[in-house]
C-alpha positions in Angstrom: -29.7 -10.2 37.0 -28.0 -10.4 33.4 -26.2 -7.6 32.5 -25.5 -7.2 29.0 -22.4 -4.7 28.0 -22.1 -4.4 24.1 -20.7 -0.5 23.8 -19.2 0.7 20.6 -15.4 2.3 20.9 -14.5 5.9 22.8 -12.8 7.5 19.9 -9.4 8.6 20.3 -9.6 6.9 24.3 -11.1 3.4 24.0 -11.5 0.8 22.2 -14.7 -0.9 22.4 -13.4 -4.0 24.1 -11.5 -1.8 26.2 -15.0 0.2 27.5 -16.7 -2.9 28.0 -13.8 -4.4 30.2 -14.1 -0.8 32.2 -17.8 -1.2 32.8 -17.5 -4.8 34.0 -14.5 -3.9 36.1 -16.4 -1.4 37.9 -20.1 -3.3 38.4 -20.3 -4.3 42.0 -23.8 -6.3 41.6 -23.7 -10.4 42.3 -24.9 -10.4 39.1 -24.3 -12.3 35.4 -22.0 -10.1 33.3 -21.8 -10.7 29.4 -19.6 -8.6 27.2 -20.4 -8.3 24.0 -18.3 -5.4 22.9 -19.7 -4.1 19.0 -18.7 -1.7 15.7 -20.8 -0.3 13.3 -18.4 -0.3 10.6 -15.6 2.2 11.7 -13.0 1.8 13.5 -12.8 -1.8 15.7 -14.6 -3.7 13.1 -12.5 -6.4 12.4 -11.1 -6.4 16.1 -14.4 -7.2 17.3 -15.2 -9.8 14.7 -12.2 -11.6 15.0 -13.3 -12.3 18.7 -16.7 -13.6 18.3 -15.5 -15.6 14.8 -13.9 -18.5 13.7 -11.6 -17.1 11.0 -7.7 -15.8 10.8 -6.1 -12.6 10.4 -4.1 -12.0 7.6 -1.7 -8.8 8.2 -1.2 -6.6 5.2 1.0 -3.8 4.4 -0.8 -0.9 3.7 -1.1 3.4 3.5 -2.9 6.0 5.6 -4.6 8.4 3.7 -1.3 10.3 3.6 0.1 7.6 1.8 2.8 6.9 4.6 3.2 3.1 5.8 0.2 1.5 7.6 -0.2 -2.1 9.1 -3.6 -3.5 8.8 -5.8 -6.8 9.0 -7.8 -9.0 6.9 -10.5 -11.0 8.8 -10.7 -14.3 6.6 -13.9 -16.4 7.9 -14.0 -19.5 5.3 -14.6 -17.4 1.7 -15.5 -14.5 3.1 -13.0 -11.2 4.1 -14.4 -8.9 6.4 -12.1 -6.1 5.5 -11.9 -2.2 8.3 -11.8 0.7 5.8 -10.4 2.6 8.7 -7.0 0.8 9.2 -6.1 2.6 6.2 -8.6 5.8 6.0 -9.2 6.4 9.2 -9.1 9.9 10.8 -7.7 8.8 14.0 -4.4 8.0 11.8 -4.0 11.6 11.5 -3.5 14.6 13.6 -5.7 17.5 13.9 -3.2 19.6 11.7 -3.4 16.6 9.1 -6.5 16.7 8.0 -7.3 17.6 4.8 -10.1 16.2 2.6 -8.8 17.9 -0.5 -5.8 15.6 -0.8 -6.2 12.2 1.8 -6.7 9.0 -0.3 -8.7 5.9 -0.1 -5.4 4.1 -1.8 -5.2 1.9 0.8 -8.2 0.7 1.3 -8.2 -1.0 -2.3 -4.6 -2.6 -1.4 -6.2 -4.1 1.9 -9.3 -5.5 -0.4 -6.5 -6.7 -3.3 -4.7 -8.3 -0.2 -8.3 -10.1 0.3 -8.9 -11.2 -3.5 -4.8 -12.7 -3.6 -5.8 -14.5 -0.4 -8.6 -16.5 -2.1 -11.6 -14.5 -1.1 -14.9 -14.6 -3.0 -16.7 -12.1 -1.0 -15.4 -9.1 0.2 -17.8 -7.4 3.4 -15.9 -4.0 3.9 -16.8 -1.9 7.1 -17.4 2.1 6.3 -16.7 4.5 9.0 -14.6 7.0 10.6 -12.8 8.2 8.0 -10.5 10.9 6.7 -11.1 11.1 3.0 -14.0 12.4 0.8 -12.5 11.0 -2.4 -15.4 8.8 -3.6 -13.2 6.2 -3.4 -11.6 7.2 -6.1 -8.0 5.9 -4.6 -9.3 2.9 -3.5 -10.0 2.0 -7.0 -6.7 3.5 -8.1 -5.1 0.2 -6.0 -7.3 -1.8 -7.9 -6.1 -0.5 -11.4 -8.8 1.5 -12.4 -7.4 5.0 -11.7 -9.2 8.1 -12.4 -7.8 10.0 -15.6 -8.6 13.6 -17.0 -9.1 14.3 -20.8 -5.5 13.9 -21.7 -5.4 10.3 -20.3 -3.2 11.1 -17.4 -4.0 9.3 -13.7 -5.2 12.5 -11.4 -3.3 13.0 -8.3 -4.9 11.7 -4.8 -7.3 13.5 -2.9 -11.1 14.7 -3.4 -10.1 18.1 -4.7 -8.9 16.6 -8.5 -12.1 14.8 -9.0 -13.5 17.8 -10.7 -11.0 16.8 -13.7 -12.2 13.1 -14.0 -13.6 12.0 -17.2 -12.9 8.2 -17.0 -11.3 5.5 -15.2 -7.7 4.1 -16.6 -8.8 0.4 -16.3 -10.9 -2.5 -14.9 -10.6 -2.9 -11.4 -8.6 -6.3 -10.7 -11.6 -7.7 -7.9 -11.9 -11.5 -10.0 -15.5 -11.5 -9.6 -15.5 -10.8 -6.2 -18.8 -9.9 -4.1 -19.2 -6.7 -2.3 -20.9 -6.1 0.7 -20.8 -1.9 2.3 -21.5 -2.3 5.9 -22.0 1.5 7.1 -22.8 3.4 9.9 -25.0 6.1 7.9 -27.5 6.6 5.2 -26.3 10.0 3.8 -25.9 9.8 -0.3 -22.7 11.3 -1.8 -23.7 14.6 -3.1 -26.1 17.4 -2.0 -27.2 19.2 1.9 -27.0 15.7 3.4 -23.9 14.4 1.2 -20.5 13.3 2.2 -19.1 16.7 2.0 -21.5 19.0 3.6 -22.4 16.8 7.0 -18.6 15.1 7.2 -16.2 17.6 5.8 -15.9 19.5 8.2 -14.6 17.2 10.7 -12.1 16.0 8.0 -10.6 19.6 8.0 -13.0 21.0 5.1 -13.7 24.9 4.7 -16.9 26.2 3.9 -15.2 26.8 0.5 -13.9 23.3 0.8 -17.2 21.6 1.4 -18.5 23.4 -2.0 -15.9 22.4 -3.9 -15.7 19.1 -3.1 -19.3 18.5 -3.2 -19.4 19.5 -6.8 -15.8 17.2 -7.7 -18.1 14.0 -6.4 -20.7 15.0 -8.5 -18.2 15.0 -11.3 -16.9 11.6 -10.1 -20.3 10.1 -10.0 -21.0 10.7 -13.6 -17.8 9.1 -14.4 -18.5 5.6 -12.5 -22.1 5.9 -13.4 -20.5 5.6 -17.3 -18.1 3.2 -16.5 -20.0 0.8 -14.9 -23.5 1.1 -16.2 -25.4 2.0 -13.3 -27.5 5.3 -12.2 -28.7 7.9 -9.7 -25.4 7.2 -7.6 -25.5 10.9 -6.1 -28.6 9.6 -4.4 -28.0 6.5 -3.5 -28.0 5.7 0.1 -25.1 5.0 2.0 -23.4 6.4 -1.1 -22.1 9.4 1.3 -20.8 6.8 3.4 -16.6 7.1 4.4 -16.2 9.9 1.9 -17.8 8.9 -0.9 -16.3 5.5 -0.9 -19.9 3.8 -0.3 -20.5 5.0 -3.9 -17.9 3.5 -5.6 -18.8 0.1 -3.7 -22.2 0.5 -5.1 -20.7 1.1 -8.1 -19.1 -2.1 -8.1 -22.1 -3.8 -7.4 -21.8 -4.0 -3.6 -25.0 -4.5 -1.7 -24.9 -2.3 1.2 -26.1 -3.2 4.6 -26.4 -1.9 8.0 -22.6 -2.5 9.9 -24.4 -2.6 13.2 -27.1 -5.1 11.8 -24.5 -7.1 10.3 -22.0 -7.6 13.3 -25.2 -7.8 15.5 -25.9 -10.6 13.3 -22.5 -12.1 13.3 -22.3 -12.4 16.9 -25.1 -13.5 17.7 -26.1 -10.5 19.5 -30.0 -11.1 19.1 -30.3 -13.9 21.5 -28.0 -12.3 24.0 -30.8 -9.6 24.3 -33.4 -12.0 24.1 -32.1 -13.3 27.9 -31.3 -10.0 29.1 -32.5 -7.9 31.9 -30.4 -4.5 31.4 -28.8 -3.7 28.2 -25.8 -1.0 28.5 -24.1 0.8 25.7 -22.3 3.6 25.0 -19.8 5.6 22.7 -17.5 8.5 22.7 -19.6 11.3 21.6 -23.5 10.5 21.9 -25.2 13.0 19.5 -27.6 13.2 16.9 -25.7 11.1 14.3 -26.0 8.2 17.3 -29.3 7.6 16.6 -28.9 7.4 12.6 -27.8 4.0 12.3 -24.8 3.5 14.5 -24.4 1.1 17.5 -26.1 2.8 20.3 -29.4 2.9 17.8 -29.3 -0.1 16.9 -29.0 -1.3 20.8 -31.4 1.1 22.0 -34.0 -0.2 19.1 -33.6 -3.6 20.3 -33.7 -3.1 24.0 -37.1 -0.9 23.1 -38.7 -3.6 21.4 -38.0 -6.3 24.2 -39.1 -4.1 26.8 -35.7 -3.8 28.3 -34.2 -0.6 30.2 -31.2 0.6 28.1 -28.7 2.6 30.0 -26.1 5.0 27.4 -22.5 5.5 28.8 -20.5 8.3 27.0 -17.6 10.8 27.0 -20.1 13.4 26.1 -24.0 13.8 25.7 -25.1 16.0 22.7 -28.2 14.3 22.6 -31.8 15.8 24.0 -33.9 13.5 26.9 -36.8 13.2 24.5 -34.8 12.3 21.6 -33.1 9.7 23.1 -35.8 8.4 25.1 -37.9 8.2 21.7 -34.9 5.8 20.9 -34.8 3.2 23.4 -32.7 5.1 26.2 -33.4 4.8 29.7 -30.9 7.1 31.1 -27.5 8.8 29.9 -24.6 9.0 31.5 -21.6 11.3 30.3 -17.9 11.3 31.8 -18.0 15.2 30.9 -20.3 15.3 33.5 -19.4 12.6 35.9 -15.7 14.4 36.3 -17.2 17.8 35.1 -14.5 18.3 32.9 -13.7 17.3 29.1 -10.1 17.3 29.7 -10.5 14.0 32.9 -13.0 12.6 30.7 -10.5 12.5 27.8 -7.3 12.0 29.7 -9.0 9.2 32.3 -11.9 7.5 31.0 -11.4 3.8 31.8 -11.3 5.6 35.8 -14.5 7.7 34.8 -16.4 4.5 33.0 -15.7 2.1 36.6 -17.4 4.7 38.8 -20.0 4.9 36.8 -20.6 1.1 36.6 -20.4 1.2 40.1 -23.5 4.2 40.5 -25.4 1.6 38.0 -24.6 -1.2 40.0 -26.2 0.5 43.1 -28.7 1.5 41.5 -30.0 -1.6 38.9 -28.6 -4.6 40.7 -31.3 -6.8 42.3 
């Protein structure tokens, strides 16, 4: 039988080679195993492109979204950089006691996709997910010398919070043409019940109070980029929610925007490996609702449906309902948090947890 294992990462555990390693270490079946370990955009996107692509990585200085030193990667594939938002916005960078949405910046971000334009890039494909910011990119383009001002001229300080006094942006942003592409894990649009602030503040530390008033500083932002570069209906644009807010200011820019799971499906190759398949396994961290809205274990499940093909879920933690998932493509679920019947095991000893339950599937698939 071939066995395909293409999970996403365990958040804060594993990364998604790492989980795919752990499944195939523990599958006792004489059978074909092909690991195709995947991202969606967040964290683990470039890692998992620079295994399946020809290309080199280019290391560049950058921030976190504190603005404290950060080391990050450029994937450079002939013309094209594929470029991690998350090596420089991403919430695992900070602690729990960090987060704060009101002041965390997308600054780096824009130096990791300057460090892609000085390198010779003509396309830049930037990967949206997991981060810590809800500054509608707003520092992002700072790095790229087109810094929010308020009515006086003066460049506003970092964070969503001072959005609310942007009128304009200080300057062009320094991209020499460049082509945008926003890969993202979601569809949400910047502003509103389903925006950036109300579904993923939260997580980033946001207060109920927060969540308002950051909601209304992106709408403020919009109508600034919307002047500055011509375009319209940015607050519902989809995918404009995406990483804070900073899928708007892509859009912005121009960039086309594009599903990160289709894409690195794409990349990979992914399609013919489930073509030849006979089970499909996948998996993440935390498998809930926003799974199934277009992150890797939908996109897997989708495809595994279509074929015919039983897809088996692997997880820290199973939010989702039997029905739901089922309606997706799932076969069956399978949760550490259950398997060990504690969150603290699953969290402290996963890589253990995920080889016993290869080894259950193994018994119980393998031909």
């Amino acid at each position: 039988m071939r066995v395909l294992i293409c999970p996403d990462k365990f958040a804060g555990t594993l990364s998604a080679p790492e989980v795919a390693a752990a499944v195939a270490t523990g599958w006792t079946g004489a059978d074909e195993l092909v690991q195709r370990p995947l991202s969606d955009g967040g964290p683990g996107f470039v890692e998992v492109l620079a295994a399946a692509l020809n290309g080199h990585l280019l290391p560049v200085p950058t921030v976190d979204p504190l603005g404290r030193p950060a080391s990050g990667e450029v994937l450079i594939v002939g013309a094209t950089a594929y470029i991690e938002s998350a090596q420089a916005c991403g919430l695992h960078l900070l602690t729990k006691e960090e987060r704060d949405p009101n002041t965390t910046t997308s600054y780096g971000l824009g130096l990791l996709m300057m460090a892609a334009v000085e390198a010779g890039a003509s396309e830049l494909v930037i990967g949206l997910g997991g981060s810590a910011v809800n500054d509608g990119g707003a520092g992002m383009l700072a790095a790229l010398g087109a810094a929010p001002v308020d009515v006086a001229g003066y460049a506003l300080p970092y964070g969503g919070a001072y959005l609310s006094s942007a009128v304009a942006l200080g300057g062009e942003p320094r991209l020499r043409q460049a082509r945008l592409v926003a890969a993202t894990d979601v569809d949400n649009p910047l502003t509103g019940l389903h925006g950036a602030s109300k579904v993923y503040g939260p997580q980033k530390g946001a207060t109920e109070e927060d969540v308002f008033r950051l909601d209304a500083a992106l709408e403020q932002f919009a109508g600034v980029l919307e002047r500055a570069f011509g375009v319209t209906d940015l607050e519902v644009a989809p995918g404009g929610g995406a990483a804070g807010g900073i899928g708007a200011a892509l859009i912005a820019l121009g960039a086309r925007v594009t599903s990160g799971i289709g894409l690195v499906t794409t990349l990979i190759g992914l399609e013919k490996e489930l073509d030849t398949a006979d089970l499909v396994i996948t998996g993440e961290g935390s498998f809930d609702h926003q799974s199934l809205r277009g992150k890797v274990v939908a996109g897997i499940a989708n495809g595994a449906r279509d074929r015919g093909l039983p897809c088996v879920v692997v997880c820290g933690r199973n939010e989702t309902g039997y029905r739901e998932a089922a309606s997706a493509g799932v076969t069956e679920t399978l949760s550490l948090t259950e398997h060990f019947g504690s969150e603290e095991t699953a969290l402290s000893e996963p890589a253990r947890g995920l080889r016993e339950l290869a080894e259950r599937l193994s018994q119980q698939w393998s031909r």
